[in-house]
C-alpha positions as semicolon CSV with decimal commas, in nm:
position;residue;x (nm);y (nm);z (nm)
1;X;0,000;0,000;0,000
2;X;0,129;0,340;-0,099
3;X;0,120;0,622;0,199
4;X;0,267;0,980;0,230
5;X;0,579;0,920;0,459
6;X;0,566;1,144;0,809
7;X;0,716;1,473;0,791
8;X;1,015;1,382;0,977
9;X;1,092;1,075;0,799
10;X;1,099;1,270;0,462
11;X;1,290;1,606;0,636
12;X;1,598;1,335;0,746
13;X;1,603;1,209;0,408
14;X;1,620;1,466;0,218
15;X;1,897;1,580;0,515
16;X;2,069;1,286;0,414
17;X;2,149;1,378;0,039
18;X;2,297;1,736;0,169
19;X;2,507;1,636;0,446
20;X;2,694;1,310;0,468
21;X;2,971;1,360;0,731
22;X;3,112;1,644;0,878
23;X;3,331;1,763;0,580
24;X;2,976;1,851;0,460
25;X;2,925;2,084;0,714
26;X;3,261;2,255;0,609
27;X;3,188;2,281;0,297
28;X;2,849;2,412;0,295
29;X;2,888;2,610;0,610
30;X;3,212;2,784;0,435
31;X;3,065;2,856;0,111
32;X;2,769;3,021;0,320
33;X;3,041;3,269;0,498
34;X;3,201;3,349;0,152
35;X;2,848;3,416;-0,036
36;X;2,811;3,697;0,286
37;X;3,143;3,836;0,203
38;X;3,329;3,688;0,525
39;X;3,704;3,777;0,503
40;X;3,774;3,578;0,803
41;X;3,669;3,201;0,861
42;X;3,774;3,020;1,199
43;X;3,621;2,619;1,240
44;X;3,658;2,484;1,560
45;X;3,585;2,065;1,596
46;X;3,573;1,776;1,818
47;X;3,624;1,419;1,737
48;X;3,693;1,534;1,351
49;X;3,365;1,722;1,391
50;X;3,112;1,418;1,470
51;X;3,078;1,604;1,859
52;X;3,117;1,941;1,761
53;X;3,169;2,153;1,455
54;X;3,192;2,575;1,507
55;X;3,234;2,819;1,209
56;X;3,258;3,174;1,258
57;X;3,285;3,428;1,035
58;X;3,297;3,822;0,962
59;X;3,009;3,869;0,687
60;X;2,671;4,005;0,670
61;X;2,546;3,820;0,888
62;X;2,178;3,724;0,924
63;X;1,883;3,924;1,074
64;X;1,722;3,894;1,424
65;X;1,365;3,844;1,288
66;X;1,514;3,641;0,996
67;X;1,715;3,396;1,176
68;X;1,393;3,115;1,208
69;X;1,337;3,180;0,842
70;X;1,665;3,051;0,756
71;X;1,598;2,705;0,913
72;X;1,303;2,644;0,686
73;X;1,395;2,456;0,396
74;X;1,388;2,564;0,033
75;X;1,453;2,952;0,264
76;X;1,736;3,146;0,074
77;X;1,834;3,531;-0,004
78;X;2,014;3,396;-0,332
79;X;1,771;3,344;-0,544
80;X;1,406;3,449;-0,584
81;X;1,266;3,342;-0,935
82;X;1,267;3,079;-1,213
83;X;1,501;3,245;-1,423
84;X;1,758;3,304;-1,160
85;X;1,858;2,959;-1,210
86;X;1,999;3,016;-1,513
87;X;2,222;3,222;-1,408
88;X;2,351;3,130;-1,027
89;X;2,606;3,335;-0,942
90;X;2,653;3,257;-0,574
91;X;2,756;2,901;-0,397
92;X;2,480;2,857;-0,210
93;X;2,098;2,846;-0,336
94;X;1,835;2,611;-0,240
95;X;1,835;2,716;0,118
96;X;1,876;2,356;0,205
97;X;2,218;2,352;0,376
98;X;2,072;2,510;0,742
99;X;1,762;2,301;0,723
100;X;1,989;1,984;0,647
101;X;2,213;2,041;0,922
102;X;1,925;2,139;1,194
103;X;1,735;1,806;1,101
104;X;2,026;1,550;1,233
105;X;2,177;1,755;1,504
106;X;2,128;2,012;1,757
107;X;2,242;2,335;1,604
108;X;2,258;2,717;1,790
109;X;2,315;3,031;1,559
110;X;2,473;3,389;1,659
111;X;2,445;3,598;1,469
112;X;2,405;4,002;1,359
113;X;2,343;4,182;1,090
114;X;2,586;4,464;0,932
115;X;2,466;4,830;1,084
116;X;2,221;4,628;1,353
117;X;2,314;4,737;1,674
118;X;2,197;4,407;1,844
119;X;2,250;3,996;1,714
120;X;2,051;3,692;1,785
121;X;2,024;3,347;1,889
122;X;1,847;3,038;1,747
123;X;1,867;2,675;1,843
124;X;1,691;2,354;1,786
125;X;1,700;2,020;1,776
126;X;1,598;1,769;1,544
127;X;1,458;2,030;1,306
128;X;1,240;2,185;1,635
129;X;1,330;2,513;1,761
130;X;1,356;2,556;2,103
131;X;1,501;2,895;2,175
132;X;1,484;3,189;1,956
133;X;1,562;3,578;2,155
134;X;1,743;3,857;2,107
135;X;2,151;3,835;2,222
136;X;2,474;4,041;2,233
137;X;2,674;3,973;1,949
138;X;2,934;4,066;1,759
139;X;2,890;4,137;1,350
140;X;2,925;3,875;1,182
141;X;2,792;3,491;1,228
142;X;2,838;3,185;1,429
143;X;2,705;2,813;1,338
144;X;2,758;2,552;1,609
145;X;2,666;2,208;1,534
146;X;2,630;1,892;1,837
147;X;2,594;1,530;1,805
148;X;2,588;1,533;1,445
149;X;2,330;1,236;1,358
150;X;2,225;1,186;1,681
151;X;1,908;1,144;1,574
152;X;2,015;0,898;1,268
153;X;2,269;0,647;1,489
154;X;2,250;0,401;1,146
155;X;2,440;0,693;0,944
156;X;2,674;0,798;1,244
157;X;2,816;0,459;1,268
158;X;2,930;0,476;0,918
159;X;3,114;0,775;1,018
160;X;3,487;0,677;0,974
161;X;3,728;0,738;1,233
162;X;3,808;1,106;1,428
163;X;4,160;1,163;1,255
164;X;3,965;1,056;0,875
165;X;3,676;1,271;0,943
166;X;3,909;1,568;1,063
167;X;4,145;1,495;0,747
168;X;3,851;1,535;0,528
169;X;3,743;1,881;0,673
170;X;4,148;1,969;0,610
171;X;4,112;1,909;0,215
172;X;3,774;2,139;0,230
173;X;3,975;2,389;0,424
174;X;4,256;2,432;0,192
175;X;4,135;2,374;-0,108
176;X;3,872;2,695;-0,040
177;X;4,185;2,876;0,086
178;X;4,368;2,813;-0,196
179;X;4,132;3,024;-0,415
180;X;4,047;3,269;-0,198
181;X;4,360;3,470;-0,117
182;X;4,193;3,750;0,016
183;X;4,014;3,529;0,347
184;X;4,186;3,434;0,637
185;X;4,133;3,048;0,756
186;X;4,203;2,866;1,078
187;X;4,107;2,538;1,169
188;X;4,164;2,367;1,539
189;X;4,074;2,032;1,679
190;X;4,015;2,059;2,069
191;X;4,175;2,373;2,086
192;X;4,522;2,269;1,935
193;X;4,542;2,439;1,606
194;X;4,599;2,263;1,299
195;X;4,562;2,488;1,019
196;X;4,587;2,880;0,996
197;X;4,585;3,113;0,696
198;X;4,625;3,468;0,651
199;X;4,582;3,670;0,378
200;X;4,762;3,658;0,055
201;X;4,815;3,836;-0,273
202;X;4,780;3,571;-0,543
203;X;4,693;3,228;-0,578
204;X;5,016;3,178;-0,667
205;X;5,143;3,308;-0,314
206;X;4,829;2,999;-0,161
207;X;4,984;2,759;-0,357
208;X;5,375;2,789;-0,262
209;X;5,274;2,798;0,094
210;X;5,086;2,469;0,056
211;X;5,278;2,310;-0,231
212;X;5,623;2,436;-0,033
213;X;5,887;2,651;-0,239
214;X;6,092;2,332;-0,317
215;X;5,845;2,237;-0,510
216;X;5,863;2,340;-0,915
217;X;5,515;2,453;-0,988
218;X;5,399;2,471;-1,321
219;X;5,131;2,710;-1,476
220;X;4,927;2,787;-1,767
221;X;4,627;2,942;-1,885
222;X;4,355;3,012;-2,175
223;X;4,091;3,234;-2,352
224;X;3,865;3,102;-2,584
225;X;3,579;3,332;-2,598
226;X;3,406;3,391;-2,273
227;X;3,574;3,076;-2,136
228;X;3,886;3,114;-1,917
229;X;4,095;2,848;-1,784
230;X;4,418;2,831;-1,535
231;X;4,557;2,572;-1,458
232;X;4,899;2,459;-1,178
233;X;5,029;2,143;-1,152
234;X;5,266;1,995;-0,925
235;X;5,407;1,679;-1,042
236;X;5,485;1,450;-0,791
237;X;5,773;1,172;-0,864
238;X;5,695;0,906;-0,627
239;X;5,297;0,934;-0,673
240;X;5,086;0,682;-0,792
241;X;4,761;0,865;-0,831
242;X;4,637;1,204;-0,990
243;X;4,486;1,472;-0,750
244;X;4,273;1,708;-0,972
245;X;4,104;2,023;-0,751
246;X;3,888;2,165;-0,978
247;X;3,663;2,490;-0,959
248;X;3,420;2,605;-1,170
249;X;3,307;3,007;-1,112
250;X;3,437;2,941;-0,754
251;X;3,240;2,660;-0,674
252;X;3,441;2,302;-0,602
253;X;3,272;2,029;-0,808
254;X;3,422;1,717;-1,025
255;X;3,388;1,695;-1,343
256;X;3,499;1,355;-1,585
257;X;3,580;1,574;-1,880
258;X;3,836;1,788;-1,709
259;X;3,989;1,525;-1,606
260;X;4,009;1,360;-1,908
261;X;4,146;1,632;-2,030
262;X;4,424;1,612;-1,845
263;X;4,477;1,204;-1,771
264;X;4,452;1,183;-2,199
265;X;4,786;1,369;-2,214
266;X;5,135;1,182;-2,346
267;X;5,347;1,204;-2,047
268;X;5,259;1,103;-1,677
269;X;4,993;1,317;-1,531
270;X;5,051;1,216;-1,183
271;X;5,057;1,494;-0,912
272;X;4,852;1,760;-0,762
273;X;4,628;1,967;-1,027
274;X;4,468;2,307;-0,946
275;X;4,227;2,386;-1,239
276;X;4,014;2,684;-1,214
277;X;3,773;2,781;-1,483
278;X;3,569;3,081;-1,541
279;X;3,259;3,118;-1,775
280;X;2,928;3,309;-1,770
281;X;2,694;3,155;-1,559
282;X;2,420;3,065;-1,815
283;X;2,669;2,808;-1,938
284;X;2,694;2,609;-1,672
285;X;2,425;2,358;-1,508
286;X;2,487;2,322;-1,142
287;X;2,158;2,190;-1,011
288;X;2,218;1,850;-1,092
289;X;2,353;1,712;-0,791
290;X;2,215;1,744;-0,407
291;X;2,513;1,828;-0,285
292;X;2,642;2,074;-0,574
293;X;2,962;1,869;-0,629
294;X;2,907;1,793;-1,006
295;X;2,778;2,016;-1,291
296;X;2,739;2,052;-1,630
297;X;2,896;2,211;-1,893
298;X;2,656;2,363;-2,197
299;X;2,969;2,322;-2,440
300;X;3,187;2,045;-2,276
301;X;3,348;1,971;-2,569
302;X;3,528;2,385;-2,587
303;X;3,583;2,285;-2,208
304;X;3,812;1,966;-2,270
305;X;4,013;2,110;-2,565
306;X;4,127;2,434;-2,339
307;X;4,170;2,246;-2,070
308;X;4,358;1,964;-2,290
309;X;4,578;2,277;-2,458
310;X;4,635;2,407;-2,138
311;X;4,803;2,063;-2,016
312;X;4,971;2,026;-2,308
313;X;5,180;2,342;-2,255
314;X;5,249;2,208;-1,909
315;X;5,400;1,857;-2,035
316;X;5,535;2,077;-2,326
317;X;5,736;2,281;-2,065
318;X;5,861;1,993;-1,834
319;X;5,972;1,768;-2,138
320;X;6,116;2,042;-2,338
321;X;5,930;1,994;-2,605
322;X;5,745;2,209;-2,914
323;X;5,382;2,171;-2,917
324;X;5,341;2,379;-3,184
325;X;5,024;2,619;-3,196
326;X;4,938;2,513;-2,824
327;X;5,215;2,733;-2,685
328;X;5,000;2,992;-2,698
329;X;4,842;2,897;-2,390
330;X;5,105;3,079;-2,205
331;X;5,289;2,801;-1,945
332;X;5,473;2,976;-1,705
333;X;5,748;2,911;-1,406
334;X;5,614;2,896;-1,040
335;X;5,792;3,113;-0,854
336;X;6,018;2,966;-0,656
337;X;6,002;2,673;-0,822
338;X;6,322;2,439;-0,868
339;X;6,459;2,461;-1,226
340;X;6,373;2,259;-1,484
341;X;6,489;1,885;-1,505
342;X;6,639;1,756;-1,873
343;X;6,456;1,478;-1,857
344;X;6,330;1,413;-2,265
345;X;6,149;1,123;-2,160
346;X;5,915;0,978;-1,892
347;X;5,836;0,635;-1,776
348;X;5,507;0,630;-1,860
349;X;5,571;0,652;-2,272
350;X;5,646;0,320;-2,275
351;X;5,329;0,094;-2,206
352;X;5,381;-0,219;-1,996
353;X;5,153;-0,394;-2,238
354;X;5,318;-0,307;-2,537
355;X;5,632;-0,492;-2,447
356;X;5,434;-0,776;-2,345
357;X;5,286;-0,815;-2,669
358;X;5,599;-0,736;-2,863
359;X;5,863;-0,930;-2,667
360;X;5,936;-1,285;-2,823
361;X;6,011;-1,410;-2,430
362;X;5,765;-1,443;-2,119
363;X;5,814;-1,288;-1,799
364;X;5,900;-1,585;-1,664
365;X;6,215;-1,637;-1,888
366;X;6,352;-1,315;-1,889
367;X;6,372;-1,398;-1,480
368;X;6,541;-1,705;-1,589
369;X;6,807;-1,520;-1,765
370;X;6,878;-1,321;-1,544
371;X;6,854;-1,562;-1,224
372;X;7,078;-1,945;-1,245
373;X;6,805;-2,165;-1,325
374;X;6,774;-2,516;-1,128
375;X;6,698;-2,773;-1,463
376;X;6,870;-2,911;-1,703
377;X;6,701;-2,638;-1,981
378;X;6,822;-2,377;-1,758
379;X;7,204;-2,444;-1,680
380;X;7,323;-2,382;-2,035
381;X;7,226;-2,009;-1,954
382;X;7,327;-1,997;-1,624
383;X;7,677;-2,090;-1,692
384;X;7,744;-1,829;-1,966
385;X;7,566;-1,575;-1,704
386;X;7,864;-1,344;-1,659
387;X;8,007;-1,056;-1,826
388;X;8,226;-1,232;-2,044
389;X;7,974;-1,413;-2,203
390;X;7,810;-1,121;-2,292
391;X;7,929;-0,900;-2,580
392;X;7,824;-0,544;-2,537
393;X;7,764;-0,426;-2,901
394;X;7,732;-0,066;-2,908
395;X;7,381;0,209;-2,837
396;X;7,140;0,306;-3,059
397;X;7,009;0,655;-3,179
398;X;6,825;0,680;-2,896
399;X;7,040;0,551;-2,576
400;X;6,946;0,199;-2,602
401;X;7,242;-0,006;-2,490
402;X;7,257;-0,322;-2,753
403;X;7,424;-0,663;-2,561
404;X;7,463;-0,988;-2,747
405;X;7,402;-1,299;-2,501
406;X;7,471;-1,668;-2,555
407;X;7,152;-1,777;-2,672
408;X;6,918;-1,427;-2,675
409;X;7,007;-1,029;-2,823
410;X;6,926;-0,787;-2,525
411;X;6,822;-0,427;-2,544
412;X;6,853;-0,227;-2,211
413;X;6,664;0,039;-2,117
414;X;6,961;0,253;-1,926
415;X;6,703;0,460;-1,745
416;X;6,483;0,180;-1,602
417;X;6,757;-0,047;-1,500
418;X;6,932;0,222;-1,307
419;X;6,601;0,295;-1,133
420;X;6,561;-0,053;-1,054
421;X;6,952;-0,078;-0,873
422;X;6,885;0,251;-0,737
423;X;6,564;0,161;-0,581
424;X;6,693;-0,182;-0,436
425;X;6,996;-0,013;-0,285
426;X;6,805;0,208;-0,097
427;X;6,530;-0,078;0,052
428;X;6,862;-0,265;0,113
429;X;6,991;0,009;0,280
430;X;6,636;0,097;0,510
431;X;6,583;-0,271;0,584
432;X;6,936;-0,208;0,773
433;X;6,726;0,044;0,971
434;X;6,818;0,386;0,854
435;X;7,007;0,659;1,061
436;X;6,904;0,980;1,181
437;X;7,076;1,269;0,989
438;X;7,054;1,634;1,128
439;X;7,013;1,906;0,886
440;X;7,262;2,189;0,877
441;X;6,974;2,408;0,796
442;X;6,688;2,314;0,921
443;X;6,365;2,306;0,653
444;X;6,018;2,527;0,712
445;X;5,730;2,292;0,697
446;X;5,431;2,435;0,415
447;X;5,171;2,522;0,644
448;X;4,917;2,298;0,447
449;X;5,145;1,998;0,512
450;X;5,214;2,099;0,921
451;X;4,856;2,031;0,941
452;X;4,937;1,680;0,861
453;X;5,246;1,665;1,066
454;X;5,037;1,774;1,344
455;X;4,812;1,459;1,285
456;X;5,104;1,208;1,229
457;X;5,332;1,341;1,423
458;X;5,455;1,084;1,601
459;X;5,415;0,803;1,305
460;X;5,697;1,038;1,147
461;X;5,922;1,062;1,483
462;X;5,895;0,685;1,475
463;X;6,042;0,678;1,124
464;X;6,314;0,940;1,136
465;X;6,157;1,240;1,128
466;X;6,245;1,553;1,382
467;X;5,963;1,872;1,325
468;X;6,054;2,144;1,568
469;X;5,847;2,476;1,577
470;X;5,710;2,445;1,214
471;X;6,046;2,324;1,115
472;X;6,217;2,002;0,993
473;X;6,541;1,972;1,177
474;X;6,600;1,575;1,113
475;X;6,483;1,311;0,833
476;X;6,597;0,950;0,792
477;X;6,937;0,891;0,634
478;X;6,978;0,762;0,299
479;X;7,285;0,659;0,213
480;X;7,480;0,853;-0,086
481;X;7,119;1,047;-0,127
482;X;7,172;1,372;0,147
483;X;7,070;1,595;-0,136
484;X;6,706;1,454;-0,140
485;X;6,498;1,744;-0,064
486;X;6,357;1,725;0,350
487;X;6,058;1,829;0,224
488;X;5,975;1,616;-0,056
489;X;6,104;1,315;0,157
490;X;5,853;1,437;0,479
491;X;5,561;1,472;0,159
492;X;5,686;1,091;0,025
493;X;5,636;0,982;0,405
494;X;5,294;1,152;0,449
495;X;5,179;0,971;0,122
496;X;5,275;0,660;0,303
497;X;5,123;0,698;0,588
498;X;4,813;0,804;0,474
499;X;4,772;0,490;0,167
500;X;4,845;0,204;0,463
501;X;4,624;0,242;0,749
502;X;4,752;-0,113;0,848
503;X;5,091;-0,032;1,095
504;X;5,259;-0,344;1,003
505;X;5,250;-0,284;0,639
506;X;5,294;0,092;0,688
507;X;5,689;0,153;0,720
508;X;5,699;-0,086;0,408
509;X;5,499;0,131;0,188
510;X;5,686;0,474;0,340
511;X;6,027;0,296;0,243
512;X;5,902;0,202;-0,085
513;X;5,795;0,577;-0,161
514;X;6,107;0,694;-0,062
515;X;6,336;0,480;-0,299
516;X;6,091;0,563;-0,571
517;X;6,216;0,906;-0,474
518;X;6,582;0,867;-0,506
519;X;6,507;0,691;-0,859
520;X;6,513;1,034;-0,955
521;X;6,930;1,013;-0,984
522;X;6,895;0,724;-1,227
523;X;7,101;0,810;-1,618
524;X;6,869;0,946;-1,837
525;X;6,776;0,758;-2,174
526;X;7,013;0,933;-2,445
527;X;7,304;0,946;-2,225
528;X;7,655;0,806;-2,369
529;X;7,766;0,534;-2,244
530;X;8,103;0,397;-2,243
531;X;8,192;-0,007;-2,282
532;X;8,307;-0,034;-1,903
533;X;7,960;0,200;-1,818
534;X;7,741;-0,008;-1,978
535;X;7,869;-0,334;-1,884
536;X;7,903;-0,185;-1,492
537;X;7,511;-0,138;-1,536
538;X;7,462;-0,460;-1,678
539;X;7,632;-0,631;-1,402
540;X;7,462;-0,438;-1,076
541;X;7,144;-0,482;-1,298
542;X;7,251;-0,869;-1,282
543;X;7,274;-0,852;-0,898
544;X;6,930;-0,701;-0,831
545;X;6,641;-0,951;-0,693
546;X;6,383;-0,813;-0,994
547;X;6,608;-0,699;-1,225
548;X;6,327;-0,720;-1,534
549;X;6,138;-0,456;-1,419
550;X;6,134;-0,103;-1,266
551;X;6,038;0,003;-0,989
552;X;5,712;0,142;-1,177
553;X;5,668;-0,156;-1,361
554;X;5,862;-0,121;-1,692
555;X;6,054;-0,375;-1,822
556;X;6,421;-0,285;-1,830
557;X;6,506;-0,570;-2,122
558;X;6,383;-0,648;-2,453
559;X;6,529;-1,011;-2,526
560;X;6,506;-1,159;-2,855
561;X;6,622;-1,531;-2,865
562;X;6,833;-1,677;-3,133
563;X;6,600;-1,917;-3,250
564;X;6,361;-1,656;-3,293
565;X;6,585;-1,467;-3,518
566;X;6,682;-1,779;-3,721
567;X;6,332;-1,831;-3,792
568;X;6,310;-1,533;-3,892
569;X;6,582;-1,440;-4,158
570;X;6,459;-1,820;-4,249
571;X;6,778;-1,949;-4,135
């Protein structure tokens, strides 16, 4: 039988599709102050915000009289017809944010209005009001939130834990600070402060402090009509994954075509991505989602191919490249960026998959080239496994390095297989537990990565790690690699951390970021070689335990067995 659910059953529902966990608060709640004009944002939580959440801010503020009005749901100053929503302008319009929150909590308001000479004060519970007078207060507003989902205990226990849920409202923190320069943010967790921003001139100033000045940032940017698009990257070398922030007229949404856009490129994408577009409101749908995180674009295809051009300039820029027309986009140097690396090629050129289809040999017996086998089959190879019984023949064009073995003709990749010795001297080296080394001068932390330190603070100490005051004065020592940057090792660790929740597994995974690191030192494909240099290689290649493969999973050797070539020259 079909019946009209109860008020309050449909109220927490609908709650339900606005706010999921406290990052929801954050973000609505902060994209409320900057819609009044707030210049200054402080959160205060408990428990990562699941037992309290308090945002205060400078703006507007809300009238006395108006205060229950902006509980009600479908209750907002942002909009007031049928065409405004083709053109929203602001962050906020429903007026379902305050109504969400009051439903599965118990919520108090401050608040006074610009040129009012008193505030107010409203609180309820469950949706219910239960106080509503005339208060003291100082311009501005104040949203405090209780016992989020008290009322709902089947959604609170999906809540993950306090440190996840606080880590969560640190991404909505910074990304909104990054693109708003001109607002102050602070963010504290039972009164010990984790975050704090003050004002700054550029988004390029937001971005150094939270990317760090060791860090070479990359920029570009694009017209095409009424469309505008910047765009900063930060590639990261020991990443495995591509973080794309992306805002669209100042709102933070996802969107699969941007990041197509950029993922579709011919180099490795990974790293951090700051995109932000800018186009006239009418061309852009964003009332397609409950919580406003995805939109959509009237002309998505002019959106991927300036985005796309935009990236391309990037790569163009790191590879040292010419891209032709694309250049026009503009790429420029961060500032204080490191400068550029001459590295013509990247890892991810060569697919894993092509070399699987185009090799004439198996995984399986390149390993048993390279390692004695036990059979009969095998011995033949293993006892002409030395350098002797390999003739090194000369490079190609391109920095191959050419060997002739008994029974197969190798190609070396110079690049991969130095990564690959590289990398296994350095987890040789930490399974030996690595030393502490002091720095001479010691390294300030980026204030968007002290909030982390604050949070795994002493995870780090436990692996080598000494932050003093904002300030790394220790990191682990890496043998014959003291010119690793602190800061780029303490980001490597954090990545660590962070990816394996499990402790036993977690030092393994920190390590294994860190060597990926140091790869960086490995010879670069095009590089001369000498005989002794490239049979030196071939022999500490020989010595590694996975000598086939990089650390990143490309093969290091192209074999192509005698037999294979007598077959095919019909011999």
């Amino acid at each position: 039988m079909i019946k009209k659910l109860a008020a309050d059953i449909s109220m927490r529902i609908a709650a339900g599709e606005v706010i999921e966990r406290p990052s929801s608060l954050a973000k609505e709640l902060i994209e409320n102050s900057l819609d009044a004009g707030a210049r200054s944002i402080s959160i205060q939580t408990e428990q990562g915000g699941k037992n309290s959440f308090v945002i205060e801010d400078d703006g507007c503020g809300i009238a006395f009289e108006e205060l229950p009005l902006a509980l009600e749901r479908y209750a907002t100053s942002k909009i007031s017809d049928i065409e405004d929503l083709e053109r929203i302008s602001t962050l906020g319009y429903r007026g379902e944010a305050l109504a969400s929150i009051a439903a599965v909590s118990r919520m108090e308001i401050r608040s006074r209005a610009r040129g009012a000479e008193s505030g107010g004060v409203i609180r309820c519970e469950a949706g219910e009001i239960t106080l509503h007078s005339e208060t003291p207060a100082k311009s501005g507003t104040r949203v405090q939130i209780d016992d989020l989902f008290f009322n709902l205990p089947a959604r609170r226990k999906f809540l993950k834990t306090s440190s996840a849920e606080l880590r969560r409202i640190v991404q909505i923190v910074n990304d909104y600070a990054l693109i708003h320069p001109e607002v102050a943010f602070r963010l504290s967790e039972e009164n010990r402060k984790i975050l704090e921003y003050g004002n700054a001139e550029s988004v390029d100033e937001c971005l150094l402090r939270r990317w760090g000045r060791q860090t070479r940032i990359y920029r570009s940017q694009a017209q095409s009509g009424a469309l505008s698009v910047r765009i900063w990257w930060n590639p990261a070398p020991d990443s495995r994954r591509i973080a794309v922030t992306l805002f669209v007229n100042g709102r933070r949404v996802q969107d699969a075509a941007v990041r197509a856009a950029i993922v579709s490129q011919d180099a490795a994408s990974y790293g951090e991505w700051l995109v932000l577009i800018e186009l006239p409101a009418q061309e852009v749908d964003v009332n397609i989602h409950p919580t406003k995180e995805e939109i959509r674009f009237r002309r998505s295809g002019d959106v991927f191919k300036t985005v796309y051009d935009c990236a391309k300039v990037l790569f163009a820029q790191r590879l040292s490249i010419n891209t032709g027309p694309a250049a026009a986009c503009g790429a420029q140097r961060g500032a204080g960026g490191l400068p550029p690396q001459s590295a013509p090629q990247e890892w991810s050129f060569y697919k894993k998959e092509r070399w699987r289809a185009a090799t004439p040999l198996s995984p399986a017996a390149v390993e048993n080239i390279f390692t004695p086998a036990a059979g009969a089959e095998g011995a033949a190879i293993a006892s002409e496994f030395t350098i002797e019984g390999k003739n090194y023949i000369g490079q190609s064009a391109r920095g191959f390095l050419i060997f002739d073995f008994p029974d197969a003709l190798c190609i070396i990749d110079p690049h991969a297989a130095h990564e690959r010795i590289l990398y296994e001297e350095i987890c040789a080296a930490f399974s030996e537990n690595a030393a502490l080394q002091q720095l001479t001068l010691s390294q300030e932390v980026p204030q968007a990565v002290a909030a982390e330190v604050e949070l795994y603070r002493g995870e780090l100490e436990k692996l080598g790690f000494l932050i003093k005051e904002g300030k790394v004065t220790a990191v682990p020592a890496i043998k014959g690699k003291g010119h690793l940057s602190p800061i780029d090792m303490l980001r490597s660790a954090l990545r660590g951390i962070e990816t394996e929740s499990d402790p036993a597994k977690r030092d393994r995974e920190v390590w294994w970021r860190m060597a990926r690191l140091a790869c960086r030192d490995a010879v670069k494909l095009g590089r001369r070689f000498e005989r002794e240099e490239a049979e030196e290689l071939l022999a500490r290649l020989e010595r590694c335990e996975t000598p086939y493969t990089c650390p990143h999973g490309r093969p290091t050797v192209f074999l192509i067995e005698n037999k294979k070539l007598f077959e095919w020259f019909e011999r």
